[in-house]
C-alpha positions as CSV (number, residue, x, y, z in Angstrom):
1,X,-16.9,8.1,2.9
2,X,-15.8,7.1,-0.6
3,X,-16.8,3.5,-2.0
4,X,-14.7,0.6,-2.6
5,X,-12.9,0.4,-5.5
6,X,-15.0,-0.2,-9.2
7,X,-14.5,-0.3,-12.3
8,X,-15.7,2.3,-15.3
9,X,-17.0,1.5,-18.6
10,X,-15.9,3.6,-21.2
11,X,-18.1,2.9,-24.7
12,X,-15.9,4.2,-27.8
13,X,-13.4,2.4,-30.1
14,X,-10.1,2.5,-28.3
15,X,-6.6,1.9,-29.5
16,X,-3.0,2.3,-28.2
17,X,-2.6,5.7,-30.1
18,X,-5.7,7.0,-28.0
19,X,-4.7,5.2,-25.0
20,X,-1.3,6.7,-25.0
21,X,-2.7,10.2,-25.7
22,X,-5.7,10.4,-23.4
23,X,-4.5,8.2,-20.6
24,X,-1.2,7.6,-20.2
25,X,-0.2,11.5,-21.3
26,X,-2.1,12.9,-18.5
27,X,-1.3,10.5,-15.5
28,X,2.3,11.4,-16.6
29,X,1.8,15.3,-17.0
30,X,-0.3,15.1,-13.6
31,X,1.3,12.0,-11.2
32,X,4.4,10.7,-13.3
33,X,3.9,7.0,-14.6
34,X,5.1,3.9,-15.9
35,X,2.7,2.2,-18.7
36,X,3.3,-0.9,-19.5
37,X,2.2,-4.5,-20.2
38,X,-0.2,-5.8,-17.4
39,X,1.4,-8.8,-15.2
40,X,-1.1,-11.3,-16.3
41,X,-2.3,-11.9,-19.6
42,X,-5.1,-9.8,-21.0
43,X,-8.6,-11.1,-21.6
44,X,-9.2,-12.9,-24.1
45,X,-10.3,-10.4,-27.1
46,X,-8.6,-7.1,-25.2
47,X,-5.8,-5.2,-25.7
48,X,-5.0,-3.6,-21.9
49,X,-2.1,-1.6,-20.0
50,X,-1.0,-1.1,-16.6
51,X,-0.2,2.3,-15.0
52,X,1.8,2.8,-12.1
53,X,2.2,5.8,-10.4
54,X,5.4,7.8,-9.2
55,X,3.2,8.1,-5.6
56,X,2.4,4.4,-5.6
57,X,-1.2,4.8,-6.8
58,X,-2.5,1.8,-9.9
59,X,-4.7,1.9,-12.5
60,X,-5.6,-1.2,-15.4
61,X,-7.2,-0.6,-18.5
62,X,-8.7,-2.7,-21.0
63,X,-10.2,-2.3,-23.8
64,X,-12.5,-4.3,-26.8
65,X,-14.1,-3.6,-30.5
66,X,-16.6,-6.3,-29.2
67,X,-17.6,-6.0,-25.7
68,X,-20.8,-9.2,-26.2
69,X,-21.3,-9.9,-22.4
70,X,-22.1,-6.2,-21.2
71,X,-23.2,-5.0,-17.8
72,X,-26.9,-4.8,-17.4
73,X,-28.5,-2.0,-18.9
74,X,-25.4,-1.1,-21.0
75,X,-25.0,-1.5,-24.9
76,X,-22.7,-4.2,-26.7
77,X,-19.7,-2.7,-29.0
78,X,-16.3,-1.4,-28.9
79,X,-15.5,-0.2,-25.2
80,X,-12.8,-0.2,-22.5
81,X,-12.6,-0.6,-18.6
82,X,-10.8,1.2,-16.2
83,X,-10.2,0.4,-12.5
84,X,-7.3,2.5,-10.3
85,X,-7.2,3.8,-7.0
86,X,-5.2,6.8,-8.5
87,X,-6.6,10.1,-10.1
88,X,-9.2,9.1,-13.4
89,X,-8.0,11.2,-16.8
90,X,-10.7,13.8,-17.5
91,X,-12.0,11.5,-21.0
92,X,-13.4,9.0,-18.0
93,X,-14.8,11.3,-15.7
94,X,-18.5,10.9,-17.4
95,X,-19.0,7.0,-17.4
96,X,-20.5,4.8,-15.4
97,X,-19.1,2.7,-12.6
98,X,-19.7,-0.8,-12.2
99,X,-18.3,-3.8,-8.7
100,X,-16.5,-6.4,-9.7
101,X,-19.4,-8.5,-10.4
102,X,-21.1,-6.6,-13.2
103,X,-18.4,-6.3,-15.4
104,X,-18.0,-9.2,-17.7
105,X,-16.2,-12.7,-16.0
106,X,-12.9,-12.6,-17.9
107,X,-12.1,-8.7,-17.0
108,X,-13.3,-9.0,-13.5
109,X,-11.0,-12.2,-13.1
110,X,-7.9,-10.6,-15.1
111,X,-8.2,-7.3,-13.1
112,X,-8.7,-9.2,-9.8
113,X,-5.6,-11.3,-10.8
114,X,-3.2,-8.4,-11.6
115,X,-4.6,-6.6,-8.2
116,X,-4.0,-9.3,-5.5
117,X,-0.4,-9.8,-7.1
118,X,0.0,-6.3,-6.4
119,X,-1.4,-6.4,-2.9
120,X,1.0,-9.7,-2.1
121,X,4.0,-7.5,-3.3
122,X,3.0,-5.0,-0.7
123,X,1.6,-6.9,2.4
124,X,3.1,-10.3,1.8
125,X,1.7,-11.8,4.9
126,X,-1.7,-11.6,3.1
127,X,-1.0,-14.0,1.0
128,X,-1.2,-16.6,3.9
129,X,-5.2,-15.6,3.7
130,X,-6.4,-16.0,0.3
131,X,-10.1,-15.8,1.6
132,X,-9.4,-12.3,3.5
133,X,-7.3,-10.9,0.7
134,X,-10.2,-11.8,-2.2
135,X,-12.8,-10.5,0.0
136,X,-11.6,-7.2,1.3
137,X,-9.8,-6.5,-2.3
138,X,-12.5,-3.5,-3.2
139,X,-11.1,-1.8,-0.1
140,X,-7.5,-3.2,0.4
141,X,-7.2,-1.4,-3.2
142,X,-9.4,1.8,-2.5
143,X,-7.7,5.3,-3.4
144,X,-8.9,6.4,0.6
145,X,-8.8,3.0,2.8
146,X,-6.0,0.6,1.2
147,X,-3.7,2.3,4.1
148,X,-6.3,1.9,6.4
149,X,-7.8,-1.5,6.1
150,X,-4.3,-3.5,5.7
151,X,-3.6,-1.5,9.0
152,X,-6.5,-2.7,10.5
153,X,-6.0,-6.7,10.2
154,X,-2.2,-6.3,10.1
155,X,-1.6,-4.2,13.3
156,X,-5.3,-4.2,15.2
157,X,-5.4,-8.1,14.8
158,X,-9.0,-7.7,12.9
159,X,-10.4,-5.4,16.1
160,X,-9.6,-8.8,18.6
161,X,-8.0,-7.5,22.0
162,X,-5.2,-10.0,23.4
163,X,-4.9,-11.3,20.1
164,X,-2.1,-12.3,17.4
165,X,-2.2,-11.0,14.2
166,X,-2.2,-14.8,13.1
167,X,-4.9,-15.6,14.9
168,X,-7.4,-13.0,14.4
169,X,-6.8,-13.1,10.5
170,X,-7.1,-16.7,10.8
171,X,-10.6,-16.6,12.4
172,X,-12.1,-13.9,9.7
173,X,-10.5,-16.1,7.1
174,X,-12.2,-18.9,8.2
175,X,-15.6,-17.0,8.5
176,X,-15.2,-16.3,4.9
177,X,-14.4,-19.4,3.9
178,X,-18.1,-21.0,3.1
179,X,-18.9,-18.3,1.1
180,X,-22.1,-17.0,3.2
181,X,-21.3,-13.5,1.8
182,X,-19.5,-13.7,-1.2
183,X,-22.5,-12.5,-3.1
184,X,-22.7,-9.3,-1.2
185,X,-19.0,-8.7,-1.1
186,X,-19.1,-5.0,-2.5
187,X,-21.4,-4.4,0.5
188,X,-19.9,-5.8,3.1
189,X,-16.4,-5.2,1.9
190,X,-17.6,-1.6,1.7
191,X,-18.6,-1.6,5.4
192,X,-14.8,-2.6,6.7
193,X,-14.1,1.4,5.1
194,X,-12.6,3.1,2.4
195,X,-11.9,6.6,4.4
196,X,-8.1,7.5,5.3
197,X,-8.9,8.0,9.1
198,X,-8.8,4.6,11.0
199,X,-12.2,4.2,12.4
200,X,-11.4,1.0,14.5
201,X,-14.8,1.2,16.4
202,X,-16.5,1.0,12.6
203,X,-14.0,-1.3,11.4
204,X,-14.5,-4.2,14.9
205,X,-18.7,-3.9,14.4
206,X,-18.2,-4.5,10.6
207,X,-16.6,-7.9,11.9
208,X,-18.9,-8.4,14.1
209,X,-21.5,-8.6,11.1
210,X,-19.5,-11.9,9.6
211,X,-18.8,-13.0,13.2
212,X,-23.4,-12.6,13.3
213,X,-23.9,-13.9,9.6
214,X,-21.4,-17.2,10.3
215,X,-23.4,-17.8,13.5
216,X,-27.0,-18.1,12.0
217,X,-25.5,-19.8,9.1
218,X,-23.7,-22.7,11.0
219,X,-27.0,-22.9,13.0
220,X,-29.0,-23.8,9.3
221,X,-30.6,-20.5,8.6
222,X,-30.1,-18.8,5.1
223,X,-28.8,-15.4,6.0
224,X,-29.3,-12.0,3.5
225,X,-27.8,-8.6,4.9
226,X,-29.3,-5.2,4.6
227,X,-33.1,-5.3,5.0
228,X,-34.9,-2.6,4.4
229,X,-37.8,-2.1,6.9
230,X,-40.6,0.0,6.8
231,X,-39.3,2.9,8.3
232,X,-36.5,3.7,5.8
233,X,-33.7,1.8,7.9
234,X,-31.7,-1.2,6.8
235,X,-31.1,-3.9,9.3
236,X,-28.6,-5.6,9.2
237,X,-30.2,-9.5,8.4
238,X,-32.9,-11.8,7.4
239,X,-32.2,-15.1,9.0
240,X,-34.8,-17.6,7.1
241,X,-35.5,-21.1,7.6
242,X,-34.9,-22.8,4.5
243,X,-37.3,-26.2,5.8
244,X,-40.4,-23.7,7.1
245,X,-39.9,-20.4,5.3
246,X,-40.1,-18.5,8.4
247,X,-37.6,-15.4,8.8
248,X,-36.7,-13.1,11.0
249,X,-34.8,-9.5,11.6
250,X,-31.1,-9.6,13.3
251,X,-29.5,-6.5,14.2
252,X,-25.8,-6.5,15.2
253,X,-24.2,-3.8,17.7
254,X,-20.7,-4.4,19.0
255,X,-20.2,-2.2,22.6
256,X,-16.3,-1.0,23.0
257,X,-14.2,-2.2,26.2
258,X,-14.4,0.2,29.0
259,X,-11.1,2.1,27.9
260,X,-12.8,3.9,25.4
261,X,-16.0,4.9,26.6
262,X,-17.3,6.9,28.8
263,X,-18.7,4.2,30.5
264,X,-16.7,3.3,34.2
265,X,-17.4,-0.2,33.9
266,X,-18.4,-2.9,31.1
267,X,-21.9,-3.9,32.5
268,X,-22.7,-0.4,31.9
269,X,-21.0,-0.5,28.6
270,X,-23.0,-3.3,27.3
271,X,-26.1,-1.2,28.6
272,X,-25.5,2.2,27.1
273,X,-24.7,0.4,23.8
274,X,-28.0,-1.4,23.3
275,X,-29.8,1.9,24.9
276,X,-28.1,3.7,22.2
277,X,-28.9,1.2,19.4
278,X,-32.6,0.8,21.0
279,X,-33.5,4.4,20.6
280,X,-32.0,4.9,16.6
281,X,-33.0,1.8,14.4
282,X,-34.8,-0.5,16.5
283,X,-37.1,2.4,18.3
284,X,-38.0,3.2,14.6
285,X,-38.5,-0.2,13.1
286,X,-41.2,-0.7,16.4
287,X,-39.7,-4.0,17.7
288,X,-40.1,-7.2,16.4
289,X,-35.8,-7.9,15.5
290,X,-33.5,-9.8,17.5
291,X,-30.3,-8.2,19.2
292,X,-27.1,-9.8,18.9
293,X,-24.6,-7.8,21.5
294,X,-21.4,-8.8,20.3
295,X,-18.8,-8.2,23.3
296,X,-15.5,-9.4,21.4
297,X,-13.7,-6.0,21.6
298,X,-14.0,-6.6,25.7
299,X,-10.5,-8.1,27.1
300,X,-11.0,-11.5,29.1
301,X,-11.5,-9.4,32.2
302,X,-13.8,-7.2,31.1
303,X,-16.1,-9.8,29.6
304,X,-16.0,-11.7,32.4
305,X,-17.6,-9.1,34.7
306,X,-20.5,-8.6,31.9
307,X,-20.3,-13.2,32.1
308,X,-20.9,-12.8,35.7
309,X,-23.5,-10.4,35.8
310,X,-25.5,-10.9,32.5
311,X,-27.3,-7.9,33.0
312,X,-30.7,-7.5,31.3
313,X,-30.7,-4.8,28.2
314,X,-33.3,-2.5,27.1
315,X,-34.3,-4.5,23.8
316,X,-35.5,-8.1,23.9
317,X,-35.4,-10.9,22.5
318,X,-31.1,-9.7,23.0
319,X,-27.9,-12.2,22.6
320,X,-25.2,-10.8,24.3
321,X,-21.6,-13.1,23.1
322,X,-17.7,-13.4,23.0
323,X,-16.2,-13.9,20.0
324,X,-12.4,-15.4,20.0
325,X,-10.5,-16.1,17.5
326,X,-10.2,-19.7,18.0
327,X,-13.5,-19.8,17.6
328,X,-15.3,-20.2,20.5
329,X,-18.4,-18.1,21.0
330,X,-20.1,-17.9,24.3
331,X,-23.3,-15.7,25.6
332,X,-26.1,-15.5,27.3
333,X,-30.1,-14.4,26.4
334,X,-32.4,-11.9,27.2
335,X,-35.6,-12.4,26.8
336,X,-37.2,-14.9,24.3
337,X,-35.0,-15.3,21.9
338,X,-36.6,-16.8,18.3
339,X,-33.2,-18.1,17.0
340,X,-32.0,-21.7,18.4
341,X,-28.4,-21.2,18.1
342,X,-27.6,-23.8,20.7
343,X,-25.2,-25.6,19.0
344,X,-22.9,-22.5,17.7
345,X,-23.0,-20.5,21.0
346,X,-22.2,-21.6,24.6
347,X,-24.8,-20.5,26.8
348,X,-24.0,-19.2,30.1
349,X,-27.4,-18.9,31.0
């Protein structure tokens, strides 16, 4: 799968002479472009350009004689940055790639500016959800997943059966609105996708994750994605206690309604899920992590069999929840369950 979109450093004096020749010459030869001055103003001590493409494919460039607030690692003096989701000319092939939070503040800002314009113009219902848009920009403006990952909020309603576009947008936006994540957004962005085949199975458990990470948060816990254990796996979060220090390991899984499994019925559904998760990470890891079993791609029907029943699954301590997109989360546990998360889910237990 390729990664979100980032940006590459190129060190080197640049001008408008070599910009022309060594940029804008072969994206013309190769795609057909227009150059041109970018939509917002340039940062403060760059020169930069906008390229857009005859097959609707972007790039921005910038460049400085002084860049004095490099990325870690890399060396002050004359340089430019490049960020596209279209083909990279051959004289940037060799340089280094850096998210959105490495390069210096005022590029990162100017480029982020000129990109959600340009997102607006093509999805303007977006612009209702200034929290989804900023988040999910590194994949909204991938060269693999921008098709993809607009589709997926705009006509999947964000992986939510019975749902309205409005309303399923409306709950992620909301989830991203405290910020939990916003210092992991290449991460978690980068989860949602950046391949050209819908994946809406990957795409539903990656909202499951902020649906997991705005739960323990809201319940007082400090929440950190992608532990690495031990045994080489990530999980998917520390939840930590910020009054007594103590933490503890939360793995998300998110089972898929009946219609597309295998599975004849959802009980069994929400079995074969966690069976499936117990015997890859959580076999490995040797225990010790809670389960959260997040049923919200089950229609009202479907979940309400699995309500009834609350069968017992293979791992424990397990929560198995709903998810709706006005917000109301309700579940039952398995086992003896670490996490007091009373006040953000409604037990049916």
């Amino acid at each position: 799968m390729a990664q979100p979109l980032r940006f590459r450093r190129a060190p080197g004096r640049w001008d408008r002479n070599r910009v022309r020749s060594r940029i804008e010459r072969p994206l013309d030869e190769n795609l057909g472009v227009v150059a041109d001055d970018p939509w917002f103003a340039s940062p403060s001590g760059y020169d930069a350009r906008r390229f857009d493409m005859d097959d609707g494919s972007m790039a921005l460039f910038c460049w400085t004689d002084s860049d004095d607030d490099p990325p870690a690692g890399a060396n002050a003096g004359p340089v430019g940055y490049w960020l596209g989701n279209t083909e990279t000319p051959s004289d940037l092939w060799r340089t280094d790639k850096y998210g959105f939070d490495e390069v210096p503040y005022a590029v990162s800002r100017w480029a982020q500016r000129e990109l959600l314009a340009g997102l607006h113009d093509d999805e303007p219902w977006l612009a209702d959800y200034p929290h989804v848009s900023w988040y999910f920009l590194p994949v909204f403006c991938s060269k693999d997943g921008s098709e993809t990952t607009r589709a997926f909020f705009r006509d999947h309603a964000a992986g939510f059966p019975d749902a309205t576009r409005e309303a399923a947008v409306g709950y992620v936006e909301e989830l991203l609105r405290p910020g939990i994540l916003d210092e992991f957004r290449e991460t978690m962005a980068g989860k949602l996708g950046t391949s050209m085949s819908m994946d809406l199975v990957r795409m539903s458990a990656t909202i499951a994750e902020f649906t997991a990470a705005s739960l323990l948060a809201r319940a007082g816990y400090e929440v950190t994605p992608e532990i690495e254990v031990t045994t080489g796996h990530s999980l998917d979060f520390r939840a930590a206690d910020p009054d007594t220090g103590a933490a503890w390991l939360v793995e998300v899984t998110r089972p898929q309604p009946v219609a597309t499994r295998s599975a004849n019925d959802p009980v069994a559904a929400v079995r074969d899920t966690v069976q499936t998760k117990t015997r890859g990470q959580l076999e490995a890891h040797g225990g010790g992590a809670t389960l959260l079993v997040d049923c919200s791609s089950f229609p009202a029907d479907d979940w309400g069999a699995v309500a009834a029943a609350k069968p017992a699954v293979r791992h424990k301590p397990a929560i198995v929840l709903r998810a709706r997109p006005s917000g109301r989360v309700e579940g039952y546990r398995s086992g003896s369950v670490p996490l007091d998360l009373s006040g953000v889910i409604e037990w049916l237990d």
